[in-house]
Residue, then its C-alpha position, 0 to 999 in steps of 0.5 A: x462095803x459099797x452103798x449098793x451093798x449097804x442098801x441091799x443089807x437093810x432091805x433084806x433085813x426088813x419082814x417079807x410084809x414090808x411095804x414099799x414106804x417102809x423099806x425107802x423110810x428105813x433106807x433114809x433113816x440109816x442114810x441120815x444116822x451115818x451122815x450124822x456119825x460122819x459129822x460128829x466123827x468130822x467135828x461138824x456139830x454144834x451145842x444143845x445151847x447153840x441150838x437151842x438158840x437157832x430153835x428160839x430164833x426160827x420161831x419169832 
């Protein structure tokens, strides 16, 4: 499936009533989620205990 037809998917799942705002913020989320899958797939990922590391060292 291409992304043009993977975009037109979530948009004609979403409610007739669907702001502009929601359908872009539901397009973003489900571009996010498989990007986050593609990098789990591709070993990409770090620890709970790493991050939780980069969290302390962002907020000194």
């Amino acid at each position: 499936m291409t992304t043009k037809e993977k975009m037109k998917e979530i948009i004609e799942a979403q409610p007739e009533d669907a702001t502009y705002e929601e359908i872009v913020r539901e397009l973003a989320f489900t571009g996010m989620v498989e990007r986050g899958l593609k990098d789990a797939r591709q070993g990409c990922t770090i620890s709970n205990e790493e991050m939780g590391k980069r969290i302390r060292l962002w907020q000194k």
